[in-house]
Steps between C-alpha positions, in 0.01 A plus 500: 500500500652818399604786782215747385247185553588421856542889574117517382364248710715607838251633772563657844606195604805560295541842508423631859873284612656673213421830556601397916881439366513825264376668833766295703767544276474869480454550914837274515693732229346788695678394807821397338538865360332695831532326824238740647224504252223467719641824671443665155131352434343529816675766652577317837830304608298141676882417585717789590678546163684170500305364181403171694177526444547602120735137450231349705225564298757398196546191615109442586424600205768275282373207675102599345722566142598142508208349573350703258742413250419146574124500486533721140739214412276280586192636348686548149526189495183418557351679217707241234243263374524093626720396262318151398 
């Protein structure tokens, strides 16, 4: 089944993981080049300035990206037809 095919028939069940690792991804490059992100966003400092809470989150947050990236794994796969 051809790429455009299986990208037709792929439902939330698909999609909602993959948009959780885009969102993962980009909080973990956000704390990679700003240890004290959430300072900028929310205007508050949850752990003194010491960017704990910022790698915290990272890591939290990278765990959710790969089990994302497993269930959209997963669920590509699923959309091939039973080969007979």
């Amino acid at each position: 089944m051809p790429r455009s095919e299986r990208l037709a028939r792929a439902d939330w069940t698909f999609w909602l993981p993959c948009l959780f690792s885009a969102l993962a991804v980009v909080a973990t490059v956000a704390s990679i080049i700003n240890s004290h992100w959430i300072e900028s966003v929310v205007s508050a400092s949850p752990d003194g300035g010491s960017g704990e809470s910022e790698w915290g989150i990272s890591v939290l947050v990278g765990a959710v990206a790969v089990a994302s990236l497993a269930v959209t794994h997963w669920r590509w796969r699923a959309l091939r037809p039973a080969t007979p």
